[in-house]
N, C-alpha and C positions, 0 to 999 in steps of 0.2 A: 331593422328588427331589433326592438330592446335585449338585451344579453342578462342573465339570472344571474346575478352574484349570488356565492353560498351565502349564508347566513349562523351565526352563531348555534350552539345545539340549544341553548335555552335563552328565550327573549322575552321580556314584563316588561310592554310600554303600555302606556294606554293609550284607547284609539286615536287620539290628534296627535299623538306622537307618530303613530305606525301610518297613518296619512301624509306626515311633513316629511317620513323619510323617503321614499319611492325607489322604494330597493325590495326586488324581490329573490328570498333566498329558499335556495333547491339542497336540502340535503339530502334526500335520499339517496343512494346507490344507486347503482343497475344493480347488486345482487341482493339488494335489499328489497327493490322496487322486484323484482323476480319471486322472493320469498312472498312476499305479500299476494301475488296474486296469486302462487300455488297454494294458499288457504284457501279449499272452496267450503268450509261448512259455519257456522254460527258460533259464536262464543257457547260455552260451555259453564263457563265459572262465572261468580257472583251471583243475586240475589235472583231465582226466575220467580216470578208473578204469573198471573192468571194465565193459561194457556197449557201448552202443550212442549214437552221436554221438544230440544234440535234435534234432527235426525235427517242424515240426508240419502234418501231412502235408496237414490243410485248406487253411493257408492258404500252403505254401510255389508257387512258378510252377510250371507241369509243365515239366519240364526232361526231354530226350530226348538220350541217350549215342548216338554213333555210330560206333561202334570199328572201327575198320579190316579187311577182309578179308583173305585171306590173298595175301601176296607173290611172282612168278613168281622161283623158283628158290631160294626159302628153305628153311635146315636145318632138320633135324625138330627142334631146339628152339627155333628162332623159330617157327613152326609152334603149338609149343606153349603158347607164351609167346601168340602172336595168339589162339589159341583159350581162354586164360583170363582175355584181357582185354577177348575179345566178349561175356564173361560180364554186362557193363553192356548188352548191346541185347537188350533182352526182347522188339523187336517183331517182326513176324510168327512170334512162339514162339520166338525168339533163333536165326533162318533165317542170321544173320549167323556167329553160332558153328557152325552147321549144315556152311558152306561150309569148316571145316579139318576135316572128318572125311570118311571115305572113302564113298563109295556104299553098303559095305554095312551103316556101322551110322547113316550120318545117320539114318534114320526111327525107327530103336529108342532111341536116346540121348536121356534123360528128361531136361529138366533143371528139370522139377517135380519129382524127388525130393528135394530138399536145395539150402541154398545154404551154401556153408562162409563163413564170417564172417573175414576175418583180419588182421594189423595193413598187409597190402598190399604186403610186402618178401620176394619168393619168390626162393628159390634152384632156379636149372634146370641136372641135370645128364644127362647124356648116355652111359649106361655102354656102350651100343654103339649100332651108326649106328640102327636101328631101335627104340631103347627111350628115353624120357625119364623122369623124376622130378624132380619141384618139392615141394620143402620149402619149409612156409611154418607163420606162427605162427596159432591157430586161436583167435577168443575170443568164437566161437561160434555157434549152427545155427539154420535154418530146417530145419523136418520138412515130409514132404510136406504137412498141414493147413493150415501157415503159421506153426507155432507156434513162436516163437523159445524158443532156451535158451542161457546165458551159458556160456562153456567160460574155463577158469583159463590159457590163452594155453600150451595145447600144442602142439606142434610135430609137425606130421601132415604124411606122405609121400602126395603122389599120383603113382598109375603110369600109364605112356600107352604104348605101340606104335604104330607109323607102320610104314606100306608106301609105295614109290612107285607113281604110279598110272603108266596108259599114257602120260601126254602126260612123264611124267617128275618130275611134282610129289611130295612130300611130302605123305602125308592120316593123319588119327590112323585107326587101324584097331581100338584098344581105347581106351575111356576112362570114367572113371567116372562116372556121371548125376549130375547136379545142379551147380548154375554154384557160380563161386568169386568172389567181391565183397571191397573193402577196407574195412577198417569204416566209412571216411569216405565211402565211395560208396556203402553199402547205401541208407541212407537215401531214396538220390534214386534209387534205381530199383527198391526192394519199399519200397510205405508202409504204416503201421499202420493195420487198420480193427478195428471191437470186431463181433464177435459176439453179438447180444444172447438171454441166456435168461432165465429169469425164477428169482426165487428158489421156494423150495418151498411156499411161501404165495400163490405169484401175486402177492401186492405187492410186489414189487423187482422192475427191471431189470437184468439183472447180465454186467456186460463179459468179455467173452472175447477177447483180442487175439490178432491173425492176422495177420503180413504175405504182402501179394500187391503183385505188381505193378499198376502204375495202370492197364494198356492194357485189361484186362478186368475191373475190381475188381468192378461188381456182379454178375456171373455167380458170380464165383469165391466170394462176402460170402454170397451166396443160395446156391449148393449147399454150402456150406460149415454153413448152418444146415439145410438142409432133407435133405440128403444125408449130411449129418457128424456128429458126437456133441461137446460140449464135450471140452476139454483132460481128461485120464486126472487130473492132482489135482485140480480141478475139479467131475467128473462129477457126485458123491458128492453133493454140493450144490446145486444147479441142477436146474432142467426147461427141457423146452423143449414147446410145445403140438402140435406136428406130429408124430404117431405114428409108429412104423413103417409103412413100406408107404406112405407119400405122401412123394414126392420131386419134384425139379423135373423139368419137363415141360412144352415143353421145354431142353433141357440149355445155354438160351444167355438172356440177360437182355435183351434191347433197351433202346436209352434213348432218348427222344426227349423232348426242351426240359424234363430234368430228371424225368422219367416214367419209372421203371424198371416194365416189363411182363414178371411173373413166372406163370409158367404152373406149375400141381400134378395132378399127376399123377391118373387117373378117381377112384382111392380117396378122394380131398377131396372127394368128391360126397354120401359119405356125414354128413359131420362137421357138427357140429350147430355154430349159429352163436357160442357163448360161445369154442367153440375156434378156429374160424374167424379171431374177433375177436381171440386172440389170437396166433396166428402172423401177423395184420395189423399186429399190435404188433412183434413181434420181425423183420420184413421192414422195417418205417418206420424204427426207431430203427437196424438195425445197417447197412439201406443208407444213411442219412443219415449215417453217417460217409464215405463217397463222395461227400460232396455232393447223393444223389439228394434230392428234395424233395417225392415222394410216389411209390407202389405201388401201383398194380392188379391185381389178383389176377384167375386165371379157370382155368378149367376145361376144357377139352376147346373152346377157343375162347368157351365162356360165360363171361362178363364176373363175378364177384362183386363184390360193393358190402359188406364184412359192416361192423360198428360195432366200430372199434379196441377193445379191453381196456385201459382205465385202468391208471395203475401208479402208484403213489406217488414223485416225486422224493425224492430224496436230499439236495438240494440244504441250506445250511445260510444262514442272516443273515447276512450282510456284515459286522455289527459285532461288535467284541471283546467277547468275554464273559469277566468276569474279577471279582475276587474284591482289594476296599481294604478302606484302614479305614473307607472311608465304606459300603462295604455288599458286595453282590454283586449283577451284572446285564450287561445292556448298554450299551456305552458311545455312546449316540447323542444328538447336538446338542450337543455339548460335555458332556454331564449322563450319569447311572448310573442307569438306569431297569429296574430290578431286574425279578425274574422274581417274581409274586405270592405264588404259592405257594412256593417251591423255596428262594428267597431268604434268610428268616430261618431255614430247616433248614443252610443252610451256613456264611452268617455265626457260627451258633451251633458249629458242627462246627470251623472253622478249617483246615480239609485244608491240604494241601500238595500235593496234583495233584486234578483234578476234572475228568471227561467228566459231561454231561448227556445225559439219552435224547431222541430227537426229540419226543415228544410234553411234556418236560421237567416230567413226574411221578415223576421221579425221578433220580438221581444216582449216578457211583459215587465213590468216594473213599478215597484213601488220607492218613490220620490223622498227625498231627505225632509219635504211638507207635509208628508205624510198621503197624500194622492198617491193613484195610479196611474198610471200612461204605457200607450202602446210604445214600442221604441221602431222606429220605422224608416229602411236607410232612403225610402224617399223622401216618407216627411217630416222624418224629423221625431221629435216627442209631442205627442199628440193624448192629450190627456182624456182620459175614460173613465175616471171615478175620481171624485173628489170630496164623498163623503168623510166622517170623520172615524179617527179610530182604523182604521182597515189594515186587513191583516194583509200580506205579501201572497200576491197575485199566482194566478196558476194561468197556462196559453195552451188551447186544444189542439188537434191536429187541423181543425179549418179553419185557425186565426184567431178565436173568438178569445178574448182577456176576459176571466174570471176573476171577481172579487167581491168580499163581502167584509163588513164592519165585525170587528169582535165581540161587538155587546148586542148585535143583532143579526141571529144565525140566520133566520130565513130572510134576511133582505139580499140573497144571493143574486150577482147579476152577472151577464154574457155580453160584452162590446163586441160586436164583429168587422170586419176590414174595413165594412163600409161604414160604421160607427153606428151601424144600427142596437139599438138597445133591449138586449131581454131578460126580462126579472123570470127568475129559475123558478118556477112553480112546486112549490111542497118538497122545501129543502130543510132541513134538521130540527124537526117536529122535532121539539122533548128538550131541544141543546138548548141551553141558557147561553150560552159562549162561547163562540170557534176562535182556537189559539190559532191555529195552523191549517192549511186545505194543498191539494194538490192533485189536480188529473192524472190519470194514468197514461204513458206515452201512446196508448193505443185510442184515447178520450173517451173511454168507455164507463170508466168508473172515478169515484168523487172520492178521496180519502180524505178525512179530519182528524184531529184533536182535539175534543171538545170539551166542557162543562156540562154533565148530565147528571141531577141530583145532587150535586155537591160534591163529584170525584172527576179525574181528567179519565176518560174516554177515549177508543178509536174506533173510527164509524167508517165504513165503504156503503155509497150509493150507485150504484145504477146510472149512468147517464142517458135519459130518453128523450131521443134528436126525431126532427120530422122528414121526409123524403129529402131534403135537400142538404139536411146536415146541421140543420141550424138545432141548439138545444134551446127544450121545452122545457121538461122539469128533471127531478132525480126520485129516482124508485125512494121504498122505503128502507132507511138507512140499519143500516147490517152493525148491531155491536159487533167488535171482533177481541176487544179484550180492555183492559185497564190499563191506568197509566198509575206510577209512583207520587207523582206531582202533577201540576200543570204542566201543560205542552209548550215547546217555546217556538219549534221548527219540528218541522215533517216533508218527508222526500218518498219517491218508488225507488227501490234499492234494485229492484226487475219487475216481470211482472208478475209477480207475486207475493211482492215484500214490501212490507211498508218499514221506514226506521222514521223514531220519532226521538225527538230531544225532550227531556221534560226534567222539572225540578225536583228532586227526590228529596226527604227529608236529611239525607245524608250528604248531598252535594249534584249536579249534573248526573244523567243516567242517559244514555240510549237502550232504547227500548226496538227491538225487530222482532214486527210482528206479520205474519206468516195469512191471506186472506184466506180466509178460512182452513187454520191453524195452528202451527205455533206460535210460540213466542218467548222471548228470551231479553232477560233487560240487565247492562253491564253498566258500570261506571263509565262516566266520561270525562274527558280532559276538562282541569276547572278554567271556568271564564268561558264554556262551548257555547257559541249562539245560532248556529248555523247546522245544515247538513245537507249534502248533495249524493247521489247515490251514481255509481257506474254504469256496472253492467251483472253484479252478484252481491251477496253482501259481505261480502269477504274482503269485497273494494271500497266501502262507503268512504268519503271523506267527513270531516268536522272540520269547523272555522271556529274560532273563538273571539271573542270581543278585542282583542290585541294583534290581530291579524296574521296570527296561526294556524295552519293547516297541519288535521294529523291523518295518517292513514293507520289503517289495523294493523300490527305486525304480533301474529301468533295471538294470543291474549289480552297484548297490552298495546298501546297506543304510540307511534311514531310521528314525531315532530318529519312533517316531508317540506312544507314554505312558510315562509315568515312575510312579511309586510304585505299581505293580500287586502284589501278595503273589503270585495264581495268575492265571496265564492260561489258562482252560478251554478244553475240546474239547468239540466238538457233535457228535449222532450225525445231526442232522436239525434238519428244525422242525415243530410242530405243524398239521397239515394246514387 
């Protein structure tokens, strides 16, 4: 087994140099490599772009807005002005905003339908004594589900009517449902919880993100799965074990010392226990993003007990998986302790990007010729695309190598084991250019970097497979936010984080962006061409064109290996 010489703290060769030497060097620490992973939340500092502030809703304090009520003798556009900044007290159903509207529409005024997202600088103007309008800039929505969407910072008019009441006061007497939040305050009064469905094989978990507020999360987490349907791109993709015609019941979740007591309606009386087990699955995991710590399920007051549904983790090996002159493997104990089988099909291959399958029997790869090929430790490299242009390969969970040419987004295609060939059907309508693609460990969904209109893009699609697993096409592709530059590399950092490299006008940027979510974009190490992601994003790695590996340490970036050629991406690990 090759042995990892350190390597200097700072190295500029260029790449036929960091190829001719074949020395790979480990600086990190153990107490360094320690500090790094205890970061679990997102960069915070430099430039953030279109999206939604970090916030990592587990472990952030519950923090509680207490916005003022409305003022004796105040103009209908202070009035209005207090009514959209009651829009932060969500508690007793935001009873606080309740108090600037008139008697007759406080009980009908939703403000679960929407919450408008905006940079927080509104303009109120007043065109007669009984009408308002606030203009404000808009960068984007909660639906009634929970399901956020990034809006490109338009400028939307809302309208209000006021009447004075008998005592003399000012009350809105028209106003539109759903609260108005500054993007910097969404965070801390709707937090992210995931949804869980399962993929279409039953072995994957697969996130669905929803913001709700804290004060009721696991009511709203539980009818949301039991009453709801996944997000419309989405659907196509996913299952979920609860049929039609069994919902919650009843319509409220108790918790007591971490206990959420979830009631299904007679019809779960019928349901045979594989199913049972697993809506037990999709109730533990998508309330455990609330913190709850287990679910009791029952019936018409009878208690059920079923045996959870197993699912397969996603999760991948902590250490770099990467490609020297000393071999290909993993890089752990200072040494390269190669993958058995897979190992001498790559070294012999030499790629230039390389994703491994979870069960790592196989590889996809793109070729120093610019091809793709399967890498395959029986047969060898075995070529699956060879048109021109093509961007570096993504490999699903049933085998199938994914690739498409840069300059022709829909010409997506599927090789599968058996080298059967399938063109993706209605894949990135609208995209002039895919920089970057990559499945989700669970194959569920399509991430890109794209070319849409003349700005770089990130797009999630749907993947919709037929009874046997083989993919057909991709739903309709999901903006989720902008990039600074063009894309160079894109990676799953979990499952629900994309990180993307792209060109900023200022230098390399990482960009992690949140599926349906945040998003947040830092500098990057210069010369980064690459990125692989762990198992959070706190772990992501970057490669650079001189065969430098950095890992995140607190803010800023740590030199961890030096003469690396490729630094792979994992789809999983072998169970």
């Amino acid at each position: 087994m090759p042995s990892i010489a350190a390597a200097p703290a700072r190295s500029r060769r260029s790449p036929s140099t960091a190829r001719g030497r074949g020395i790979l060097g480990l600086l990190a620490a153990a107490a360094a490599v320690l500090a790094l992973t205890a970061c679990g939340s997102l960069p915070t500092d430099g430039q953030v772009y279109q999206g939604l502030p970090v916030v990592d809703s587990l472990t952030e304090p519950e923090f509680a807005f207490a916005p003022a009520g409305p003022q004796p003798g105040a103009t209908p556009t202070e009035i209005v002005d207090g009514f959209l900044r009651a829009g932060t007290g969500a508690a007793g159903d935001w009873e606080r905003a309740r108090e600037f509207l008139a008697p007759s529409i406080r009980n009908t005024w939703n403000p679960d339908a929407s919450v408008t997202v905006d940079l927080g600088e509104r303009v109120l103007v007043s065109p007669t004594e009984s009408q308002v309008t606030a203009d404000l800039v808009r960068v984007g929505t909660v639906d009634d589900t929970g399901a956020y969407s990034p809006d490109d910072e338009t400028t939307t008019r809302l309208s209000f009517r006021l009447g004075q009441q008998d005592d003399g006061e000012w009350r809105i007497t028209e106003a539109p449902d759903g609260v108005v939040l500054a993007r910097n305050v969404f965070p801390r009064v709707f937090h992210r919880y995931s949804i869980m469905y399962f993929d279409p094989t039953w072995t994957y978990l697969v996130p669905d993100l929803r913001w709700f507020p804290s004060g009721n999360a696991p009511t709203r987490i539980a009818g949301a799965l039991l009453d709801g349907s996944p997000s419309p791109w989405l659907a196509a993709s996913v299952r979920t074990a609860a049929p039609e015609g069994v919902f919650l019941d009843p319509a409220a979740v108790p918790v007591s010392s971490g206990v959420a007591s979830v009631g299904l309606s007679s019809e779960a009386q019928a349901l045979d226990p594989e199913t049972l087990g697993r809506i037990q699955t999709q109730l533990d995991e998508s309330l455990r993003t609330a913190n709850i710590t287990s679910v009791q399920l029952s019936v018409a007051d009878r208690t059920l007990v079923p045996d959870a549904a197993a699912f397969r983790s996603t999760g991948v090996v902590s250490q770099a998986l990467v490609l020297t002159e000393d071999g290909f493997g993993l890089v752990t104990g200072g040494e390269l302790a190669p993958l058995e089988d897979l190992s001498p099909v790559v070294v012999a291959a030499q790629p230039i990007a390389i994703q491994v399958s979870a069960d790592r029997d196989t590889a996809a790869a793109l070729l120093p010729d610019g091809s793709v090929a399967r890498l395959d430790p029986v047969r060898g490299v075995v070529p699956t695309d060879t048109r021109q242009g093509l961007v570096a390969p993504t490999v699903d969970p049933f085998g199938y190598i994914w690739s498409v040419p840069a300059g022709d987004p829909s010409q997506v295609q599927a090789v599968g084991p058996d080298d059967s060939v399938v063109a993706i059907a209605d894949a990135f309508a609208g995209a002039t250019q895919v920089q970057a693609m990559s499945l989700s460990r669970d194959g569920t969904r399509l991430a890109a970097s794209v070319n849409a209109g003349g700005r770089g893009e990130i797009w999630v699609a749907g993947v919709v497979r037929n009874a046997d697993g083989v993919p057909e096409r991709l739903g309709v592709s999901e903006l989720l936010g902008t990039l600074p530059g063009p894309g160079t590399s894109l990676a799953w950092l979990d499952d629900a984080t994309v990180g993307v490299l792209a060109a900023g006008p200022g230098g390399p940027t990482l960009t992690e962006q949140t599926v349906g979510g945040a998003q947040a974009t830092t500098d990057a190490p210069a010369g980064v061409a690459s990125i692989a992601g762990v198992n959070t994003p706190s772990t992501v790695r970057l490669h650079t064109s001189d065969g430098l590996v950095y890992t995140r340490r607190g803010a800023g970036w740590t030199q961890s290996l030096a003469d690396v050629l490729v630094l792979a991406t994992q789809q999983g690990r072998p169970n």
